[in-house]
N, C-alpha and C positions, 0 to 999 in steps of 0.2 A: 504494500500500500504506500503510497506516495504520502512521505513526511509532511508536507507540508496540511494534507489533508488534519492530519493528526494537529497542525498549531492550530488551530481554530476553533471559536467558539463563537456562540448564536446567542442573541440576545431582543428583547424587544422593551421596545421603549413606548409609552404614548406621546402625541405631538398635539398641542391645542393652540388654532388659532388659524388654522389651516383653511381658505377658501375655494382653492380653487384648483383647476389641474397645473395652473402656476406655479400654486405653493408649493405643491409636491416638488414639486422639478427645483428648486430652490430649497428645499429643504433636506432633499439628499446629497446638494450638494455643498449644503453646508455641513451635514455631518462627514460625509467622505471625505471632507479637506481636514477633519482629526486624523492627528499622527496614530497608527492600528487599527484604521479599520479600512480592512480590505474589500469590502460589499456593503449596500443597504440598498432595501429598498420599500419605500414608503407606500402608505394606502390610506387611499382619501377616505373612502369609506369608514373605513376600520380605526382612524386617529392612530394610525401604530408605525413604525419606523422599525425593520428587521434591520439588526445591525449583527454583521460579521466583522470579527475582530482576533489579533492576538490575543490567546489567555491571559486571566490576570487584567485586564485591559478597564479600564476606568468609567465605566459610562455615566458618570459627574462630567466628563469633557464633553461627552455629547451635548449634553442640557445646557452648559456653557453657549455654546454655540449654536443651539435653537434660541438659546435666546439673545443671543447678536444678530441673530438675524430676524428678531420681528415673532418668534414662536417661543412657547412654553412648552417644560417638558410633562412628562403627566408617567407616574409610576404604573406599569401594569398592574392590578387587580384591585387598586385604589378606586372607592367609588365616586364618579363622576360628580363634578358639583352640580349641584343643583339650581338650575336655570330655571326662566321663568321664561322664554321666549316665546311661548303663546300667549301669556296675558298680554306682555310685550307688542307683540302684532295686535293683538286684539284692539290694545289700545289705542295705538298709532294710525290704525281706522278708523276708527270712531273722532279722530279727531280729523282724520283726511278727509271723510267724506261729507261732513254737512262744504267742503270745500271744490269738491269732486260734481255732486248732485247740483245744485244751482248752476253749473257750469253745462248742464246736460239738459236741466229743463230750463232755459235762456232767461234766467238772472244770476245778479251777483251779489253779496253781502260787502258791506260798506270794508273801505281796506283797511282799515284797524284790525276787521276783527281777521281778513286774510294773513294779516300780520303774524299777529299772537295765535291762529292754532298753528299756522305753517310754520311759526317762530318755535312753538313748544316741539313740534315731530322735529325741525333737526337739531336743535340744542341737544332733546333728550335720547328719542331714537332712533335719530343718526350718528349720535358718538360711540359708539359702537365702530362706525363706517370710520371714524374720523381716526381713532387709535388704532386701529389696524393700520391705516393707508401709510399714518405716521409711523409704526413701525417699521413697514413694509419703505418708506422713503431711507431711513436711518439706515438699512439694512443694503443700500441703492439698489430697492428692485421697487418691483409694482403688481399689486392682484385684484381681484376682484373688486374688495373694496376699495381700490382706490379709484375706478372706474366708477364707482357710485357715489364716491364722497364727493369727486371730480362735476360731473353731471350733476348733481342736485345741486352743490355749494354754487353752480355757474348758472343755473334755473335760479335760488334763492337773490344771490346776486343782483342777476338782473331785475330783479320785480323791485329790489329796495331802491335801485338805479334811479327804474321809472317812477317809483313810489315819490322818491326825494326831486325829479323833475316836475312834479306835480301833473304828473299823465296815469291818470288810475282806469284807463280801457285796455292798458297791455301790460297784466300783472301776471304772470307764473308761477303764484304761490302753489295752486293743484297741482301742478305738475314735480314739484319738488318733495312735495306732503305724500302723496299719492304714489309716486318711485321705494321713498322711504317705506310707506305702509305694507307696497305689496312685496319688495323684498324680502323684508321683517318675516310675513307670513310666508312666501317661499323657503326661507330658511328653514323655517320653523316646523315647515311641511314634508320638508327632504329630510331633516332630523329624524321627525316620528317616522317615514317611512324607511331609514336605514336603522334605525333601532330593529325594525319588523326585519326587515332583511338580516341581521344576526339572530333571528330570534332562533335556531338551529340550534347553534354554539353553548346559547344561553341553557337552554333547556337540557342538553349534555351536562352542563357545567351542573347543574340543577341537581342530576341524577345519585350522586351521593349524599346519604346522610351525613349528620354533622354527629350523630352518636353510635355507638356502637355495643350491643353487649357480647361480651369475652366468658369462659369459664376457667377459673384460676382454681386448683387446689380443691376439686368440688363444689365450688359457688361460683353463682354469675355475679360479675361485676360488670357496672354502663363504664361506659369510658369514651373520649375524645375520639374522632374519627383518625384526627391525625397521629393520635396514640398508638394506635395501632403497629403490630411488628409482625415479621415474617414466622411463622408458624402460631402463633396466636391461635387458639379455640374458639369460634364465631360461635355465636347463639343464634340463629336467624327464626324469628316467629311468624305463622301466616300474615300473611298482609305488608310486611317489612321489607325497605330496601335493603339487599346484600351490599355490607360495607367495604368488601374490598374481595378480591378477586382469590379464590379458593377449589380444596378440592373437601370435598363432600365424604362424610365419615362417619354419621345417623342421619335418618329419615330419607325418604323419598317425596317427589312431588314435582309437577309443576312450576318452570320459571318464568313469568314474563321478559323475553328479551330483546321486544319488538324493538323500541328505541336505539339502540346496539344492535342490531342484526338485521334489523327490518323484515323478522320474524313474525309473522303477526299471531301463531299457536303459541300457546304454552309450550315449553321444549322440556319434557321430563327428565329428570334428575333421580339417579341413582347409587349408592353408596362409588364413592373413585369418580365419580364425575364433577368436571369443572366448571364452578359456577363462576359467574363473571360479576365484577361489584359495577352498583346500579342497577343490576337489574331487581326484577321484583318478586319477593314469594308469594309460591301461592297459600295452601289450605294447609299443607303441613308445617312441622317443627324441623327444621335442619341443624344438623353441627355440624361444620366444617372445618379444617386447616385452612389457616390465612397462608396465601402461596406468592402473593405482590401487591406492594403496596405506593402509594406516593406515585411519583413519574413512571413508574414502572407496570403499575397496573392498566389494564385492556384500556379502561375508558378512559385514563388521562394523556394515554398515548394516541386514543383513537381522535380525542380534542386535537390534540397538537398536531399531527396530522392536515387536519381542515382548516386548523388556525394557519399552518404551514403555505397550504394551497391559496387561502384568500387573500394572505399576504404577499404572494408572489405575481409575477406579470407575468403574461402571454407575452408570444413575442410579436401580436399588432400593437400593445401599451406600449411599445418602445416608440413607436413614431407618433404617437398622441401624445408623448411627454416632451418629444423633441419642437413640436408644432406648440405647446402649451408654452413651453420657455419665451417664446420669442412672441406670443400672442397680445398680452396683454400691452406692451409700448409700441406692437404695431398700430392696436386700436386705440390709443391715443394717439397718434400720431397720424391716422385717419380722420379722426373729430377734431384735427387740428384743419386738415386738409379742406374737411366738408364747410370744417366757420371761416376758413378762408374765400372756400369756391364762392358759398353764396354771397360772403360781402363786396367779392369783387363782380359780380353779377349786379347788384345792385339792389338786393333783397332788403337790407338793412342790416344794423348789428344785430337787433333781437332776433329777425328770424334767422340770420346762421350760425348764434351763440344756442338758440334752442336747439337744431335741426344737430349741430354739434353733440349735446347733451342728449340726446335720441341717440347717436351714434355708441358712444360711451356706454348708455345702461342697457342697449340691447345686446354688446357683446359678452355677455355673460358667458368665461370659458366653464364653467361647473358642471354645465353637463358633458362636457367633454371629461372632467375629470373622474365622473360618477359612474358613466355608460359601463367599464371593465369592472371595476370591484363590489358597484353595487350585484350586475348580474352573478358575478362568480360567490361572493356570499349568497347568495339564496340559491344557487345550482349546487355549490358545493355542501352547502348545511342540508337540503332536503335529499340530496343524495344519500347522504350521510344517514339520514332518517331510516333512510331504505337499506339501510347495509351495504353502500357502495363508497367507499374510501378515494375521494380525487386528490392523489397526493400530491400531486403536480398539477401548478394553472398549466401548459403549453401542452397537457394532455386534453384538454378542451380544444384545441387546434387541428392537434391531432386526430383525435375518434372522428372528427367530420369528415375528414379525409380518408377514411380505413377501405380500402376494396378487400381485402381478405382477410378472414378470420382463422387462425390456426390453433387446435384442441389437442394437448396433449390427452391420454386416453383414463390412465388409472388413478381414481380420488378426482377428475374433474369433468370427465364422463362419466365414469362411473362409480358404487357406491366408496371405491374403495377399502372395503372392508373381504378383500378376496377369502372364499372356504381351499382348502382340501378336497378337490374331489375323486382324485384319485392317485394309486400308489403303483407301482409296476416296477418290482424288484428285478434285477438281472440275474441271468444264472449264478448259482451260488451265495446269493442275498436273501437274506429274509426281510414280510415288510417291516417288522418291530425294529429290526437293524438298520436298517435304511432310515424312517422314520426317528431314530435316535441319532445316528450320525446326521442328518439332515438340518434337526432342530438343535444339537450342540454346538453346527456353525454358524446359527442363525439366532443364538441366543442372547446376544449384545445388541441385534439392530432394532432399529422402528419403520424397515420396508413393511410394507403390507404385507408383500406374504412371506415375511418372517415371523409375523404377527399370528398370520393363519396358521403357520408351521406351531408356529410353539401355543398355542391352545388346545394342539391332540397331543401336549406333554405337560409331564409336572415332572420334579425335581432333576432338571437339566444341570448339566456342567458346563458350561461354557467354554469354548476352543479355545486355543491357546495360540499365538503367533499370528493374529488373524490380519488377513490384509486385504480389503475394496478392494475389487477392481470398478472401475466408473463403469457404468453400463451394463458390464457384462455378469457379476455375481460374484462373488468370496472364495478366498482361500483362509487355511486354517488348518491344523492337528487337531486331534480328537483321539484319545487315546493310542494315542505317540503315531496314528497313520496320518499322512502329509492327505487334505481332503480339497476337490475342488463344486463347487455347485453354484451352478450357475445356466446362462441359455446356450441355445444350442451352440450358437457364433463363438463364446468362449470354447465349448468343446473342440472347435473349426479350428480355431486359431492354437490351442494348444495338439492339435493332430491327434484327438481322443475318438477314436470310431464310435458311433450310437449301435453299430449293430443291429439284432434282433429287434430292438427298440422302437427302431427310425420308423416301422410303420405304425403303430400304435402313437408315435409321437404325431405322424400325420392324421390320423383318424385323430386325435385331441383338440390339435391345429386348428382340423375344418368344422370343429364341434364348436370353435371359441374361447379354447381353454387356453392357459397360460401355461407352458411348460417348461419345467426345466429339470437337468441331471444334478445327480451326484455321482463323483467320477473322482479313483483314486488318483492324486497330482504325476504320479506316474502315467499312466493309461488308462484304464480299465475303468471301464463304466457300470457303477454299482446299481443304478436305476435310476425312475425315471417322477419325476412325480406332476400332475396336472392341479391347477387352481381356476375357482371359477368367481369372475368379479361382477355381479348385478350391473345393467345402467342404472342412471339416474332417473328416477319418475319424470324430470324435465325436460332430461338431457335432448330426445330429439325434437320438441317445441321449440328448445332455445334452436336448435340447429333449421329447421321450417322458418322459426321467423328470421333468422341472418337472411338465406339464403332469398327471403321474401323480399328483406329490403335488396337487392340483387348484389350481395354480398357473395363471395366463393368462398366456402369452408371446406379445411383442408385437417385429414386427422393424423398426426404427428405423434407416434410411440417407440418406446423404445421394448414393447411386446413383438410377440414373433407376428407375422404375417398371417398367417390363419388368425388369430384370435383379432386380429387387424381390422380385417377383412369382413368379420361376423358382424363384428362391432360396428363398422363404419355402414354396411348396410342395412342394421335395425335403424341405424340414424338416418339414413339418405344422404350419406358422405359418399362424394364419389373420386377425391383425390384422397388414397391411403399411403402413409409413409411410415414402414416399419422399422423394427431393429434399430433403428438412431441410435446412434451414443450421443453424450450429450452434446460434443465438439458437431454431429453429424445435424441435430436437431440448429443450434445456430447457423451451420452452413444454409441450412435448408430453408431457414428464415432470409437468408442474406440473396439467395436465388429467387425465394417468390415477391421479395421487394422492388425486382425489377419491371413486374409487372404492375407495381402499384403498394400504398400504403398496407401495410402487415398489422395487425393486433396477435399477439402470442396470450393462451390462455392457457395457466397452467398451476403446480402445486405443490412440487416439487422439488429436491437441492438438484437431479437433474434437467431441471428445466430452468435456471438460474439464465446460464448461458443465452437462452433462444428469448427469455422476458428482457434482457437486458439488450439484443441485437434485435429484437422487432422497434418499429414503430413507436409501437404504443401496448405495453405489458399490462397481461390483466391477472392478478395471484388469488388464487383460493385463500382466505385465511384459514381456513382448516387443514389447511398445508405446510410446509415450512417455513421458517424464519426468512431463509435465505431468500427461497423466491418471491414473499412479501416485501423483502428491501428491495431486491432486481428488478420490481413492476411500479409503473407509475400508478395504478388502478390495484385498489385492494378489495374482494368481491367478500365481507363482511360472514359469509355463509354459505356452504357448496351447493347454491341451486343453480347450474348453468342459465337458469332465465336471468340470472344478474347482467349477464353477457351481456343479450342484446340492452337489457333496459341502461346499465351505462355506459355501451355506445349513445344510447338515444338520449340519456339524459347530460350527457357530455357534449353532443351535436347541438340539445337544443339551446345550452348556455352558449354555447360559442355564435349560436344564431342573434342570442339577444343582442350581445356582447356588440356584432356589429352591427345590426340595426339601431344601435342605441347610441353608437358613434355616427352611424350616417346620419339620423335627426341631427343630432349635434352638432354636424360639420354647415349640413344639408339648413337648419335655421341658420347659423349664423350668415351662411353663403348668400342667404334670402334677404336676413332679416337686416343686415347693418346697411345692403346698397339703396333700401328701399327707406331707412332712417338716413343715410344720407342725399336722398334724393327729396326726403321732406314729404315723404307718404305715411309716415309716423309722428305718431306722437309722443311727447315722455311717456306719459301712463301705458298709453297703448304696449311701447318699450317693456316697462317696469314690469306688465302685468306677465306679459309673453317670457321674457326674460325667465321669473318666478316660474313662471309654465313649465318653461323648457329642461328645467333640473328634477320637477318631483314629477313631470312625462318619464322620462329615462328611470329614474330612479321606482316609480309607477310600473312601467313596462318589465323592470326586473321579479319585482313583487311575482309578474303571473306565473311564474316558476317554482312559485309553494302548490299549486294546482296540482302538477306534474304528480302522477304514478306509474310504480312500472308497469307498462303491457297495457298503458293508457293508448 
């Protein structure tokens, strides 16, 4: 592993004060210019700042310098302060529109009183607008609000101009009161509805109790959740959330683990089975061993995770952030152009200092900054819902693009729990002997069907000098003979004849069964034995509906070719690819990439290789460690219908993600030529502006709708 990977460390900070897809863009790169930190990158949405750094590494420097540049730092899990910005808006209406309405049904109130309410909305709530910009000046940059402090102060402006000329028929107070008010509530609007858009995360975060009861010395003792330690005696009572993630050691029962799994049955629980903490008992009394706890446990890892994903960019956010740096002093510098154009036209100063002011508050960038993270929060949290892990945003990019699907066969077709179905000694073998040498080589692994092997034994001895081979099956002694077992291809390669065997092994073959010898390391072939592995009740739904969206699914094992073969045609697989090693499986991804985007679906340490050289990896969690780190997509629970549903729900955030940028680009392209051509109005501006951010942010929302197989 490459050292350097090893100096780093992750960190996350919150950022408040943040407006627009501006600030982002200035805000990372005021933390990047701290001495150790090698990566960050921010989210508007989310108020958070992922910061990669040398260990050890200060992030007091960070905060520093948010706040030289105009931002405040904010501790993760510190709760929010508490704002009032709908009364706020509320208010700031009610004082705009007795100024708004008279303008609309043709009178006007004496200009005193336009004064004093137009006077009270920006004194009071446009300082908001005014300390930001001012930061934002100290800082030499420019965002949202200074586009609105800009615009309204040059609309208030002008009306005291005319007011103190003693010309009271061209006053602007509405139009400055009325900017103020509907921003206010735009803010306010895109707030409550990204709050909704975390509400995922929130509800995860939810799922542990804060207490816990333990059995110490024959009595239960409640205790701290965070108290809690690795082997600890859980008490869990019906109705109770599981405080932390265990294996079960009295009672049976029902767990709820829809929230985690997106399971929606109770999933029965048996003495040695693994309960996961948050989820929820049912009707019995459990005890379990507490087995992880803190960062290490299912659900805080499965949070972080998602936190992982919404915090990171696609890689379209990289040219919305480069376009956002440079946006906001072009559009001043346009409202500079337009109060030019029209006073040299001959319009007057008012109408090209207004039509200026139109130009300023309709470029609102926010929703350009909102369109990527609001959608990917609420695609990635309801995924989540459903048991589908998006651990990587630029796998949203990805799944849209996928022409082929590739299934490895055992544990993600099928149930993976393969039986013994039959023994075939060679001459001179017995099956008890065979049967014993077989499961003493096989008595250290967690393959499947060593698993199968050693449940037709008890008090096994485990081999001695044992050594993998990748793909092919184990070597090992077993009472001082050198033993080899494994599939046929190892027999091949080591020049071990199947003999008598070889047809029986074909009659197993075309039956579907999985076969493999046991064969002294010498020569001699001691026998033969056959496993039989169920599919999955989903497995060829999921494979009908790929192939329905006109997807090609392709079935990729490293089982022999007969059982291949049976398999792939109960599913309607009609490209089979057997015998792979795992080196055979990546090559074979790297070949049907040239035909088009790959997904690799798999569950396995050897499918590691082929999740990690597709596309876009989708891992069983009921599979191993290894191939859940190798996959961008973590499928929560081994129901192949996870498949297609997140492709689909991976496709359809990347769908919002750019329709939510095209509005975005698409208003302002509309909206500023036509405020600087004098086809707007402030209000009109202010209102559409407001529009345009809790639209987008709107638009992401319909993504809680989303079910799989919807």
């Amino acid at each position: 592993m490459d050292q350097g990977i090893l100096d780093v460390s992750r960190q996350e900070i919150g950022v408040s004060g943040m407006t627009c897809a501006g600030c982002v863009r200035r805000v990372e790169r005021a933390i990047a210019a701290v001495p150790g930190v090698r990566d960050v990158s921010v989210n508007l949405a989310t108020e958070r700042a992922s910061v990669t750094s040398s260990p050890g590494f200060d992030m007091s420097a960070v905060a520093r310098a948010l706040l030289a540049a105009g931002y405040a730092a904010q501790p993760i899990g510190q709760p929010a302060p508490v704002t009032r910005d709908g009364l706020a808006a509320a208010l700031a209406l009610i004082l705009a529109a007795p100024l708004v309405l008279p303008m609309l049904l043709g009178f006007s109130w004496p200009a005193w009183v336009q004064l004093i309410l137009a006077g009270v909305v920006q004194a009071v709530f446009g300082a908001r607008f005014y300390v930001s910009a001012w930061k934002a000046l100290r800082a030499g940059t420019a965002n949202m609000d200074t586009l609105v402090a800009l615009g309204t102060t040059a609309a208030f402006a002008l009306s005291l101009w005319e007011l103190s000329a003693g010309r009271h028929d061209h006053l602007y107070f509405e139009a400055s009161a009325a900017v103020i008010a509907l921003v206010r509530l735009g803010k306010w609007l895109e707030a409550r509805a990204r709050r909704q858009a975390g509400g995922a995360i929130r509800a995860l975060e939810q799922m542990r109790p804060e207490r816990a009861r333990i059995r110490r010395n024959g009595r239960e003792t409640e205790v701290s959740t965070a108290a809690l330690r690795v082997g600890d005696v859980l008490v869990i009572r019906a109705g109770e959330r599981i405080a932390a993630d265990a294996t079960l050691r009295e009672g049976s029962g029902g767990n709820d683990e829809s929230l985690l799994t997106g399971e929606s049955l109770p999933v029965f629980k048996t003495p040695g089975s693994r309960l996961i903490g948050g989820a929820m008992n049912g009707e019995a009394l459990l005890v379990a061993d507490v087995t992880a706890i803190g960062a290490e446990s299912q659900l805080t890892r499965m949070v972080r995770l998602v936190e992982d994903a919404q915090s990171a960019k696609p890689p379209v956010q990289r040219l919305v952030d480069r376009v956002s740096a440079i946006f906001v002093p072009v559009v001043i510098g346009l409202a500079a152009l337009t109060c030019l154009g029209w006073w040299l036209d001959g319009a007057g100063v008012e109408v090209a200092i207004i039509n200026a002011v139109t130009v300023l508050v309709i470029a609102c960038p926010c929703a350009l900054g909102l369109a990527t993270p609001a959608a990917i929060m609420v695609g990635t949290g309801i995924a989540a819902r459903h048991g589908i892990l998006i651990r990587d945003a630029a796998a949203l990019e990805q799944a849209q693009a996928i022409r082929t699907v590739v299934f490895d066969k055992t544990g993600t077709l099928t149930e993976g729990r393969p039986a013994l179905v039959e023994l075939l000694p060679a001459p001179g073998t017995t099956e008890d002997s065979l049967r014993h040498l077989a499961a003493s080589l096989q008595a250290g692994s967690e393959h499947p069907l060593a698993r199968a092997l050693r449940d037709t034994m008890t008090d096994l001895r485990p081999a001695s000098g044992l050594r993998a081979i990748p793909g092919r099956g184990v070597e090992g002694e077993v009472e001082g003979r050198r033993l080899l077992l494994g599939s046929g291809r190892l027999m091949a390669e080591r020049c071990i004849a199947i003999g008598a065997l070889a047809e029986d092994a074909r009659r197993l073959e075309a039956d579907g069964r999985t076969v493999s010898y046991l064969a002294e390391a010498e020569g001699a072939v001691l026998g033969l034995l056959a496993f039989g592995d169920a599919l999955k009740p989903g497995a060829a739904e999921a494979v009908a509906s790929l192939r329905a969206r006109g997807l090609t699914v392709v079935l990729l094992t490293g089982d022999n070719a007969g059982a291949a073969r049976v398999a792939a045609a109960a599913l309607g697989i009609d490209d089979v690819r057997a015998e792979a090693l795992p080196a055979d499986k990546a090559a074979a991804i790297t070949d049907l990439r040239r035909n088009g985007a790959v997904a690799m679906v798999g569950d396995g340490v050897n499918d590691a290789a082929a999740l990690a050289a597709a596309d876009l990896g989708l891992a069983m969690a009921t599979g191993t460690d290894v191939a859940a780190a190798a996959a961008a997509i973590t499928l929560m629970r081994g129901d192949p219908m996870l498949v297609p549903a997140a492709l689909d729900i991976a496709a359809r955030t990347y769908r919002r993600i750019r329709q939510g940028l095209f509005w975005a680009f698409v208003y302002n392209l509309i909206g500023i030529p036509l405020a600087a051509a004098g086809l707007l109005s402030p209000m009109v501006a202010g209102a559409a502006m407001a529009f345009s951010s809790v639209s987008v942010v709107g638009s992401a929302l319909l993504l809680r709708r989303w079910k799989p197989g919807a």
